[in-house]
FIKOLZA-1660 file (N, C-alpha, C; in steps of 0.1 Angstrom, whole numbers, plus 5000, padded with zeros to 4 digits):
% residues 152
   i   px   py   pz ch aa at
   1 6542 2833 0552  A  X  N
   1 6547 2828 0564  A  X CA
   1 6551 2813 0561  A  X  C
   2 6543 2806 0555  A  X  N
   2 6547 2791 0551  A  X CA
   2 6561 2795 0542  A  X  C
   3 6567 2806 0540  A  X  N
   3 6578 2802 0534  A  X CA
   3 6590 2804 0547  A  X  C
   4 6585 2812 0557  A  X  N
   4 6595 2811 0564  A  X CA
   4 6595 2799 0574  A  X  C
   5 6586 2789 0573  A  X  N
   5 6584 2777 0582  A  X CA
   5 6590 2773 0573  A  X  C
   6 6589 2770 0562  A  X  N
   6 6591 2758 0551  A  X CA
   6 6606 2760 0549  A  X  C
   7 6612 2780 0554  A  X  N
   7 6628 2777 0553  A  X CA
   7 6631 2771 0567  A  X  C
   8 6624 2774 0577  A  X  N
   8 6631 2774 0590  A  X CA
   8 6632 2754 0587  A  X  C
   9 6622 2751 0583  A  X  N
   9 6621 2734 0584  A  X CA
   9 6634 2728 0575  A  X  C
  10 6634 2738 0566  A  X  N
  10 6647 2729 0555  A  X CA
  10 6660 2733 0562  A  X  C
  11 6662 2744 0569  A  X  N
  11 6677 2747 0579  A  X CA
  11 6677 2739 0591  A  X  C
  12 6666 2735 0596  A  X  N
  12 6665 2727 0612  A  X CA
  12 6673 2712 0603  A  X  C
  13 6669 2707 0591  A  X  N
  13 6670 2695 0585  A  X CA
  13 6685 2697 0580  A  X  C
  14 6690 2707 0573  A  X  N
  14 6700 2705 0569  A  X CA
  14 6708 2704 0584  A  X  C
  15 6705 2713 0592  A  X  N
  15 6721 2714 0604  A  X CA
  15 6716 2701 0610  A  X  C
  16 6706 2694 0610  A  X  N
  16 6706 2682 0618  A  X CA
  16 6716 2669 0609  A  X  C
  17 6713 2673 0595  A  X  N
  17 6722 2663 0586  A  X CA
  17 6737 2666 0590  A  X  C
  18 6742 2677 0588  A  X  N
  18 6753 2684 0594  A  X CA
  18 6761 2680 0603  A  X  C
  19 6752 2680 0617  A  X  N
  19 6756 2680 0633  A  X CA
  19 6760 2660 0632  A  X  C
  20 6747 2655 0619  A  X  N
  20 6751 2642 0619  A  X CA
  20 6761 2636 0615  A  X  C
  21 6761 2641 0601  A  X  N
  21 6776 2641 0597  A  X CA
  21 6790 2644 0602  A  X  C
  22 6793 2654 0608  A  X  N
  22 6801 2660 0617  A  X CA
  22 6802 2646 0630  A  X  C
  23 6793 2641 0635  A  X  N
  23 6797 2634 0647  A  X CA
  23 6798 2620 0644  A  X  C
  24 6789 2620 0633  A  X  N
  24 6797 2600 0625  A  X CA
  24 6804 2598 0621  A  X  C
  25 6810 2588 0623  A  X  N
  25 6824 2583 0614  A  X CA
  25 6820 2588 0605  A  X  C
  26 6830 2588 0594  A  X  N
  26 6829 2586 0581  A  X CA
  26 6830 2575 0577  A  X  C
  27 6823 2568 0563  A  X  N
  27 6825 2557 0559  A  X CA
  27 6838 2553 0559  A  X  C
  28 6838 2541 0560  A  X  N
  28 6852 2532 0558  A  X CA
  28 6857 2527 0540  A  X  C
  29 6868 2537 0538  A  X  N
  29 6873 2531 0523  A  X CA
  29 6873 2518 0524  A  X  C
  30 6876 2509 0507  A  X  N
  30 6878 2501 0512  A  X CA
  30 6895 2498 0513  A  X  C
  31 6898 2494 0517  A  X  N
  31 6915 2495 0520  A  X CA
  31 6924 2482 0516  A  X  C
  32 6932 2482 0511  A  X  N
  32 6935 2465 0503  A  X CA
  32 6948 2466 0516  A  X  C
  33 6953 2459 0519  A  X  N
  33 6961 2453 0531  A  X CA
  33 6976 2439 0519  A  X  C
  34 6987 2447 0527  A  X  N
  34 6996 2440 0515  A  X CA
  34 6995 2422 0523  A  X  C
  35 6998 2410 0520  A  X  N
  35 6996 2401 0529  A  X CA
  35 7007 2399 0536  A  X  C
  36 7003 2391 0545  A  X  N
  36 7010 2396 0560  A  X CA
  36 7026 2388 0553  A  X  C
  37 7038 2391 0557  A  X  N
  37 7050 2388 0556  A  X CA
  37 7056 2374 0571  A  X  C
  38 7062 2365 0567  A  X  N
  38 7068 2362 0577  A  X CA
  38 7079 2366 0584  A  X  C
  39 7087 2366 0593  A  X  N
  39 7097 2374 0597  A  X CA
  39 7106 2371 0589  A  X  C
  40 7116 2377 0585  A  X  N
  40 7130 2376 0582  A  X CA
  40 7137 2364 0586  A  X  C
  41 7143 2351 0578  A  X  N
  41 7147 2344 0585  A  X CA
  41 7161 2344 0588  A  X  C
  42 7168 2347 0598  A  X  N
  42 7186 2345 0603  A  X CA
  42 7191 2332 0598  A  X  C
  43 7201 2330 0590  A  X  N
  43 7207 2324 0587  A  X CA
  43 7224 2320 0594  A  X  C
  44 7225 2314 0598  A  X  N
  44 7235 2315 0608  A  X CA
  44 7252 2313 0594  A  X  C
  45 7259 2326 0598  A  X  N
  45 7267 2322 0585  A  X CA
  45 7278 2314 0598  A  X  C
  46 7282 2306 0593  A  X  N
  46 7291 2300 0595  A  X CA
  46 7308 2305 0595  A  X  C
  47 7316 2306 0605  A  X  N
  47 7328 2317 0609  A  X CA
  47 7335 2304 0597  A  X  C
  48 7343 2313 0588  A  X  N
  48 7354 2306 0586  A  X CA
  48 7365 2300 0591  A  X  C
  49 7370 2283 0586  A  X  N
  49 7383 2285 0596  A  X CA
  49 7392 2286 0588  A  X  C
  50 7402 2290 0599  A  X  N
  50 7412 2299 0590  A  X CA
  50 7424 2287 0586  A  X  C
  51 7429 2291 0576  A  X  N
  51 7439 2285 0567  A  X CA
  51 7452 2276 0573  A  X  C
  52 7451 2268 0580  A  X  N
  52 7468 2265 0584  A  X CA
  52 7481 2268 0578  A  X  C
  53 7487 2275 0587  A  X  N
  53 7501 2280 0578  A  X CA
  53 7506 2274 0569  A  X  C
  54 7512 2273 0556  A  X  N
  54 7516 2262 0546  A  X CA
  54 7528 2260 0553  A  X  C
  55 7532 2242 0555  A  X  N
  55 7543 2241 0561  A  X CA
  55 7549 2232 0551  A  X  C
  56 7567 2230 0544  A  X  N
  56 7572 2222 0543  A  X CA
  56 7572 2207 0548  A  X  C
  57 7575 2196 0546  A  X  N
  57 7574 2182 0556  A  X CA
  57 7588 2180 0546  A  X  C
  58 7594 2175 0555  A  X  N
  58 7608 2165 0550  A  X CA
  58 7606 2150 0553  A  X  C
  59 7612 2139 0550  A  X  N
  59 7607 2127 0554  A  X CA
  59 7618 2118 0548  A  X  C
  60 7626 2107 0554  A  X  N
  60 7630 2099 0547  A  X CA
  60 7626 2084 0560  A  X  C
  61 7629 2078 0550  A  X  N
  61 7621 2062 0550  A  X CA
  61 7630 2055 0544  A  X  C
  62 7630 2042 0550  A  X  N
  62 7634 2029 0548  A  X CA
  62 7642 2020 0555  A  X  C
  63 7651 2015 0552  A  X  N
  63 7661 2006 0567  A  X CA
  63 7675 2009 0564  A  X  C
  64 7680 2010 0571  A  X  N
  64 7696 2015 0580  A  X CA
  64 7699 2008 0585  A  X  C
  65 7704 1994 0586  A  X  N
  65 7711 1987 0593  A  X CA
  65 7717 1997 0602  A  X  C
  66 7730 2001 0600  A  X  N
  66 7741 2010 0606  A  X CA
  66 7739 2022 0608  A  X  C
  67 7726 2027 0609  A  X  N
  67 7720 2045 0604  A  X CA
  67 7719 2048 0597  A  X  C
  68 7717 2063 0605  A  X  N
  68 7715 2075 0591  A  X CA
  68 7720 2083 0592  A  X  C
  69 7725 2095 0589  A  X  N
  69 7726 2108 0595  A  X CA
  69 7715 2117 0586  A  X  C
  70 7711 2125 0589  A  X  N
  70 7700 2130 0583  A  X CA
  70 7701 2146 0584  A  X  C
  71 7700 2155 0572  A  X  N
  71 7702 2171 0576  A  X CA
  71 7693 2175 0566  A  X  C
  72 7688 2188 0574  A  X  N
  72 7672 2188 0565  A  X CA
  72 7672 2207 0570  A  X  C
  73 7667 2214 0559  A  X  N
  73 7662 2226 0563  A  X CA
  73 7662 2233 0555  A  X  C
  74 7670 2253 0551  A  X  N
  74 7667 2258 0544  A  X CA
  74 7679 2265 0541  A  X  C
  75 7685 2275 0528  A  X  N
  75 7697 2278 0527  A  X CA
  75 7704 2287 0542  A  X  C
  76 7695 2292 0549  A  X  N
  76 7693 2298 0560  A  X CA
  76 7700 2293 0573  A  X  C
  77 7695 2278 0571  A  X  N
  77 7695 2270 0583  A  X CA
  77 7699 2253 0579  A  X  C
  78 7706 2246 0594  A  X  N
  78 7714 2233 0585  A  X CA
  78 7706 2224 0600  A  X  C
  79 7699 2219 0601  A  X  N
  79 7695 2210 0613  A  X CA
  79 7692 2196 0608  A  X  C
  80 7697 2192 0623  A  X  N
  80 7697 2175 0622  A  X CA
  80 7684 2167 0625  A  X  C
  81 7686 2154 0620  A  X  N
  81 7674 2150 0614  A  X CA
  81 7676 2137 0629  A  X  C
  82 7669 2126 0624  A  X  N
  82 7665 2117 0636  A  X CA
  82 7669 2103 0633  A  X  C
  83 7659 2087 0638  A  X  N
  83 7659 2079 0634  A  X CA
  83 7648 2075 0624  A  X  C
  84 7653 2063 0617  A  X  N
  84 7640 2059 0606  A  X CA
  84 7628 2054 0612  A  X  C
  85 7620 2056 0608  A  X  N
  85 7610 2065 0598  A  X CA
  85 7616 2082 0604  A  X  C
  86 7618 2086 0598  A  X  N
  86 7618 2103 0600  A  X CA
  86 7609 2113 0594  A  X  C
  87 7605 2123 0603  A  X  N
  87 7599 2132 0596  A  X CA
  87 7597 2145 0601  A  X  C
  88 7600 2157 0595  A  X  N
  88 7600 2171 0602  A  X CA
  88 7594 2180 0593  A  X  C
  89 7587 2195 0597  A  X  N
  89 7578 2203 0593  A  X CA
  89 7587 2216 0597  A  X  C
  90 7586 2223 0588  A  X  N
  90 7592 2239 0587  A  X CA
  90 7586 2243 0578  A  X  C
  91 7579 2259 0584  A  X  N
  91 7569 2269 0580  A  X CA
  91 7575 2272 0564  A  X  C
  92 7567 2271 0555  A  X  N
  92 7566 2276 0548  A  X CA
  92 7568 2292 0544  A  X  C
  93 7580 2297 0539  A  X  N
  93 7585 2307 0537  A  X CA
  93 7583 2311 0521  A  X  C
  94 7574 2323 0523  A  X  N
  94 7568 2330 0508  A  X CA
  94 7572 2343 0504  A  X  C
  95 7583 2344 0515  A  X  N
  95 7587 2358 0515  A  X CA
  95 7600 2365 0508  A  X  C
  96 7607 2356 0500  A  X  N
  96 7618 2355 0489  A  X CA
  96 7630 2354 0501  A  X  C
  97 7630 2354 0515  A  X  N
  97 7645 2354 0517  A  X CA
  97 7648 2336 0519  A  X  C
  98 7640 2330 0517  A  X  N
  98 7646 2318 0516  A  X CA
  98 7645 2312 0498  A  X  C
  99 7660 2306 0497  A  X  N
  99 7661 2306 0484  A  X CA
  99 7659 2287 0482  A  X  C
 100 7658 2277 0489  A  X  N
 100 7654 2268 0489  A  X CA
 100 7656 2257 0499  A  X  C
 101 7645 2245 0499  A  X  N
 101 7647 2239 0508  A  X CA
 101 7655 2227 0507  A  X  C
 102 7660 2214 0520  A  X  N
 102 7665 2201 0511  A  X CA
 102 7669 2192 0522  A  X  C
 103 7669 2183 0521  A  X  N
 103 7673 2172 0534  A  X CA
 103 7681 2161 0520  A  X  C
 104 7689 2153 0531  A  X  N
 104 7701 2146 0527  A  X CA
 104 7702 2136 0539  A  X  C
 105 7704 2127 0535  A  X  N
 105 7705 2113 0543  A  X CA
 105 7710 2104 0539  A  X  C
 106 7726 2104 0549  A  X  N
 106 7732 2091 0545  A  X CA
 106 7738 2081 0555  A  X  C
 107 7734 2067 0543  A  X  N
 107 7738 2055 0552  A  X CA
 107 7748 2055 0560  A  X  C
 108 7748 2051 0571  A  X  N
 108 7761 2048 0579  A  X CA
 108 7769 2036 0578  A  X  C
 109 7766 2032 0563  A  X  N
 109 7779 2014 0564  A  X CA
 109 7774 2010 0551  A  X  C
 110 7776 2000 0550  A  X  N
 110 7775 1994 0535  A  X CA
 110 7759 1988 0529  A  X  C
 111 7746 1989 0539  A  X  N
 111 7742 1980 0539  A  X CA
 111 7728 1990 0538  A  X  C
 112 7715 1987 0530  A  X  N
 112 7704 1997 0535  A  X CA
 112 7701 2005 0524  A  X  C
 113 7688 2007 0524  A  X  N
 113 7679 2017 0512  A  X CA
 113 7670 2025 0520  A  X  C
 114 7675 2038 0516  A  X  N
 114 7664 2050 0518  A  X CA
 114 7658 2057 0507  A  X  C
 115 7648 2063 0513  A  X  N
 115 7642 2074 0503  A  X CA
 115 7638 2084 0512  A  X  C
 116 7642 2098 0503  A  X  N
 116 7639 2112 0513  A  X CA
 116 7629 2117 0504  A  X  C
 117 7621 2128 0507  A  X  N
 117 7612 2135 0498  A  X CA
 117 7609 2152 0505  A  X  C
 118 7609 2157 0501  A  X  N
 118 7606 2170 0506  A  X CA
 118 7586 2171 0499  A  X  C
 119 7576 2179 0505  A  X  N
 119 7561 2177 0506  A  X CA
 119 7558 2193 0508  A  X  C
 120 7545 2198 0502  A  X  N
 120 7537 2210 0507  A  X CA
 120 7529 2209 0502  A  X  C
 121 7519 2211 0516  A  X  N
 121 7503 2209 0512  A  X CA
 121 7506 2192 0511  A  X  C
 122 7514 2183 0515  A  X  N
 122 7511 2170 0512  A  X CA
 122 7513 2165 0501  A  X  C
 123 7517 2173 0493  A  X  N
 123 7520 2174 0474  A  X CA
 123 7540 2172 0476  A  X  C
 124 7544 2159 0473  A  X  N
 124 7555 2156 0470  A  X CA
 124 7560 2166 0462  A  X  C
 125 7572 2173 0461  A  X  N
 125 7576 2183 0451  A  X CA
 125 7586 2181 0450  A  X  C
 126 7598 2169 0458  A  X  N
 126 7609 2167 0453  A  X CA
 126 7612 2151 0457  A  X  C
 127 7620 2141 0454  A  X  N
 127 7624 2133 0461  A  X CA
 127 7635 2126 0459  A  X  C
 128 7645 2114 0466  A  X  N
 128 7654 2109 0460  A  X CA
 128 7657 2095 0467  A  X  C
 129 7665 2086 0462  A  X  N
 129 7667 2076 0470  A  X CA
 129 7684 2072 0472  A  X  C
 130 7685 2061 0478  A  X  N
 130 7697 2057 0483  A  X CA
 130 7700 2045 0485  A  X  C
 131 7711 2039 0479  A  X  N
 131 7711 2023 0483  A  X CA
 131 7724 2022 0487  A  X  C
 132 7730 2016 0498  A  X  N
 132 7742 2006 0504  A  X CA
 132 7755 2015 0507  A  X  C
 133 7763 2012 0505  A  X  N
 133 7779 2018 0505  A  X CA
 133 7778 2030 0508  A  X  C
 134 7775 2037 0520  A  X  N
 134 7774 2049 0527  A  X CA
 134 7765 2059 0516  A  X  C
 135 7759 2058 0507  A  X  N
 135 7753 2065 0495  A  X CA
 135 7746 2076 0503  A  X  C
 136 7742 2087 0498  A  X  N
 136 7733 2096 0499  A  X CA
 136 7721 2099 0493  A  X  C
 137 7712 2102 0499  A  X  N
 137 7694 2103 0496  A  X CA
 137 7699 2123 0494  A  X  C
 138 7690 2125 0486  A  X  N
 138 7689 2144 0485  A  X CA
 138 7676 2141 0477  A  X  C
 139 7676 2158 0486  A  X  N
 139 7658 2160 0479  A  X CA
 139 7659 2176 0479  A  X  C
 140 7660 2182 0470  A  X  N
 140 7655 2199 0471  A  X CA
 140 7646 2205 0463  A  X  C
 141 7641 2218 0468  A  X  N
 141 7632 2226 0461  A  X CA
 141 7635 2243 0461  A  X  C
 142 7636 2246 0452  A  X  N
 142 7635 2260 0452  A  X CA
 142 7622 2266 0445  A  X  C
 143 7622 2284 0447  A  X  N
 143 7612 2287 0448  A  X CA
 143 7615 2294 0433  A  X  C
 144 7602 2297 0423  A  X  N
 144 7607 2306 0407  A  X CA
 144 7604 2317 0411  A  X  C
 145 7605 2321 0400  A  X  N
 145 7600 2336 0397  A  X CA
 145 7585 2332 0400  A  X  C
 146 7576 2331 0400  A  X  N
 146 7562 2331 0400  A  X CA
 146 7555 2326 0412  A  X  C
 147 7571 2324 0421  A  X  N
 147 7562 2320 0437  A  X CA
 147 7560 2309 0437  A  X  C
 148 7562 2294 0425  A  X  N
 148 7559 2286 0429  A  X CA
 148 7573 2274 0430  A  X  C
 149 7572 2262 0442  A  X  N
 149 7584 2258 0445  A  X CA
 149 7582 2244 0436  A  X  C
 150 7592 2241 0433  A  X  N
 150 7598 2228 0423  A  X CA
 150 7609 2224 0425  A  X  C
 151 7615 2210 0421  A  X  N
 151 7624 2207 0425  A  X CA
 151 7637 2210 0421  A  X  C
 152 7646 2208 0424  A  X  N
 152 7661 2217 0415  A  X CA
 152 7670 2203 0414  A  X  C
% end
């Protein structure tokens, strides 16, 4: 009979280990944790600004006693110009139907010196001058084969 006490005592012990097991946690692994991250920081991108159209500038300069007459534009188009100091802006044309640009300015009498220049991007690309006896100032540019404009 002490062997069936001595079983009953080791089954009362194991299902008590059991019932304990079963209702305790289980131990805790140990767990490595990656370290903590700060947030993502936003960087504000900044909106491009956009390109200003490339425009021509025509320009002549100097003194006219008696005037000027002044004619400025494109093989397209023939418009008149103003008084000294002068200066006018027409859009840049990249699209091959304009075959070049040019202003012309002449004295009105004997007396007086100009200079005209044609400009893009602010980049002088043609110029000319003029002195006295009704003389003429010219300035032109045409466009190459490779799209870029020079003087003619």
């Amino acid at each position: 009979m002490r062997w069936r006490t001595l079983g009953a005592a080791a089954a009362a012990t194991l299902l008590a280990a059991t019932v304990a097991a079963c209702g305790a946690p289980a131990p805790k692994a140990h767990r490595q944790t990656a370290p903590a991250t700060a947030a993502p920081v936003v960087v504000p991108t900044a909106t491009p600004t956009p390109t200003p159209p490339a425009v021509v500038t025509f320009s002549v300069t100097g003194t006219a006693p008696e005037g000027v007459s002044i004619t400025y534009g494109t093989d397209n188009s023939n418009l008149n110009g103003g008084a000294l100091p002068w200066a006018a802006t027409l859009p840049l044309d990249n699209s091959g139907k304009v075959l070049y640009y040019d202003v012309s300015a002449q004295l009105q009498g004997p007396d007086g010196s100009i200079a005209c220049s044609i400009s893009i991007g602010g980049k002088v690309i043609s110029s000319g001058t003029a002195a006295g006896n009704y003389n003429i100032c010219s300035a032109q540019i045409g466009q190459g084969l490779d799209g870029t404009w020079s003087s003619e």
